[in-house]
LUMTI-598159 format. One record per residue (C-alpha): residue in three letters; x, y, z; residue number from 1. Coordinates in steps of 0.02 Angstrom, whole numbers. Example, Ala and Ser with C-alpha at 12.3 -4.5 7.8 and 13.67 -1.06 7.14 Angstrom:
2
+-----+--------+--------+--------+-----+
: res :      u :      v :      w :   n :
+-----+--------+--------+--------+-----+
: ALA :    615 :   -225 :    390 :   1 :
: SER :    684 :    -53 :    357 :   2 :
+-----+--------+--------+--------+-----+
This chain:
97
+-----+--------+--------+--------+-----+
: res :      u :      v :      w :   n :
+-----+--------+--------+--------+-----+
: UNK :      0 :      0 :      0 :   1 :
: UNK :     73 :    168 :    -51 :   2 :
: UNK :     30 :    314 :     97 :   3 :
: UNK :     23 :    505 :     51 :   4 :
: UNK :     66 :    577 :    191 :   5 :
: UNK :    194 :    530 :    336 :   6 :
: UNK :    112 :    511 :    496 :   7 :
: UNK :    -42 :    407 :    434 :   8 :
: UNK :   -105 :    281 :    553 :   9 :
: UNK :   -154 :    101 :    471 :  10 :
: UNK :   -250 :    -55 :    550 :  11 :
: UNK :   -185 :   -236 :    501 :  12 :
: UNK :   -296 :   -386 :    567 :  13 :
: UNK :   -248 :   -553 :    593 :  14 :
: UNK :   -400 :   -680 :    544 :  15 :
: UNK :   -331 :   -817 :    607 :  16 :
: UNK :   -314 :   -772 :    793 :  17 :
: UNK :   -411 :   -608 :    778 :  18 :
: UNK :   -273 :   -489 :    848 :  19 :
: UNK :   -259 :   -312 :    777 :  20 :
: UNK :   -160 :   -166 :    796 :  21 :
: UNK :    -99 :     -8 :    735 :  22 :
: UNK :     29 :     43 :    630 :  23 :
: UNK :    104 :    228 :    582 :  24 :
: UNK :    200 :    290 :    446 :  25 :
: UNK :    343 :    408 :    486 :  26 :
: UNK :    377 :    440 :    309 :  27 :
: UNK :    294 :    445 :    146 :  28 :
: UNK :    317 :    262 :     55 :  29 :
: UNK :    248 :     90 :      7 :  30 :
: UNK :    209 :    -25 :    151 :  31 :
: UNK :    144 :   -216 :    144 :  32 :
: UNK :    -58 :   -263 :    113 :  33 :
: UNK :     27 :   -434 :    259 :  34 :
: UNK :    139 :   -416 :    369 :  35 :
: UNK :    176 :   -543 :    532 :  36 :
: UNK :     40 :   -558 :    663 :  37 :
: UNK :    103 :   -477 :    837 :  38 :
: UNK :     28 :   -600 :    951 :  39 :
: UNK :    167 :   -730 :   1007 :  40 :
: UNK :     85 :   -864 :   1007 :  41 :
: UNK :      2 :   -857 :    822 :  42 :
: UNK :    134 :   -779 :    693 :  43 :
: UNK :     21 :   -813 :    550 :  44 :
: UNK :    -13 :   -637 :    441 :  45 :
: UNK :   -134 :   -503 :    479 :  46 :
: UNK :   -210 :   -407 :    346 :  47 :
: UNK :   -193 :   -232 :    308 :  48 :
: UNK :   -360 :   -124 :    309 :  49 :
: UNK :   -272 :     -6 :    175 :  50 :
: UNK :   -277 :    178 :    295 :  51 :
: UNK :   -488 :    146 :    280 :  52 :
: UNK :   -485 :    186 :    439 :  53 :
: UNK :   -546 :    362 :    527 :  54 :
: UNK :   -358 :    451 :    561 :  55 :
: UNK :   -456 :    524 :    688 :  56 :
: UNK :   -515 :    398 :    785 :  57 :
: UNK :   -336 :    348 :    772 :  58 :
: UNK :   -277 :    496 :    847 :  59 :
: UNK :   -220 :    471 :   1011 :  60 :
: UNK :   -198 :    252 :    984 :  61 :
: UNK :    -19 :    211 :    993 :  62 :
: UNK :     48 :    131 :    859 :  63 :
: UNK :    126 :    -55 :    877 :  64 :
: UNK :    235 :    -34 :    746 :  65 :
: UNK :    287 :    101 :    649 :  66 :
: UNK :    352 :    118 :    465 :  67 :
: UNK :    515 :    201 :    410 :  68 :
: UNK :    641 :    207 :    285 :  69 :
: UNK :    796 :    112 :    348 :  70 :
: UNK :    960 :    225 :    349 :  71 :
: UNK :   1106 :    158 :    237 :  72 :
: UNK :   1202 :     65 :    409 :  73 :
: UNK :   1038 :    -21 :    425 :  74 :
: UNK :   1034 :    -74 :    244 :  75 :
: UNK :   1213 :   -173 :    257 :  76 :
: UNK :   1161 :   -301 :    337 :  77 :
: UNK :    973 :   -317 :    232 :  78 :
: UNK :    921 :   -436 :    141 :  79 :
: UNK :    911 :   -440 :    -45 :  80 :
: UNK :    719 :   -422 :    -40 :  81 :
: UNK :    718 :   -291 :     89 :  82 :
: UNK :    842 :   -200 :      0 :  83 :
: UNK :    745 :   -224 :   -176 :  84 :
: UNK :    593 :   -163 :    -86 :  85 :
: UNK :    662 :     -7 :     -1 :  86 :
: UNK :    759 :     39 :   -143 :  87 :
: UNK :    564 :     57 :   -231 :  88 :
: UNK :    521 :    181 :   -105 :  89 :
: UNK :    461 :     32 :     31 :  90 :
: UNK :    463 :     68 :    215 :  91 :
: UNK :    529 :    -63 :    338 :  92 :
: UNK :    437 :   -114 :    505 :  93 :
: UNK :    490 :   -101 :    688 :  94 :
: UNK :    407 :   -115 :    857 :  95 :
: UNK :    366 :     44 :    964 :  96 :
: UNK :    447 :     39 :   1117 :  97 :
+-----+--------+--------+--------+-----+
């Protein structure tokens, strides 16, 4: 899914074990329709609910992950898909602490 604007909240669903959470862009680019489920016990892939979702109502949620483009250090050590995907104007995942 490609986001126009930085900052946009997103809702992925897992509908195997029914978990969802949110995710935020912190910079314009193209993030995953699946992307792992963050329950533990499950890892199967949740669904994304492509930004329909009030940004609004999403105002004051904090995000489970966030998306960002990785800095070249990061992209040393990535993958040949990551780096394929990133160098298309992807965005990479990471936990909120």
């Amino acid at each position: 899914m490609t986001s126009d604007s930085k900052r946009k909240k997103n809702i992925y669903l897992c509908r195997v074990c029914g978990t969802g959470f949110v995710s935020e862009d912190l910079e314009k680019g193209v993030t995953p329709f699946l992307t792992t489920c963050l329950n533990p016990s499950c890892g199967k892939l949740a669904h994304s609910l492509c930004y329909r979702c009030p940004q609004e109502m999403l105002h004051d949620v904090k995000p489970a992950l966030e998306w960002y483009r990785p800095n070249p250090e990061e992209m040393l050590t990535a993958d040949i898909a990551t780096t394929q995907h990133v160098e298309k104007g992807g965005l990479i995942s990471r936990r909120t602490q």
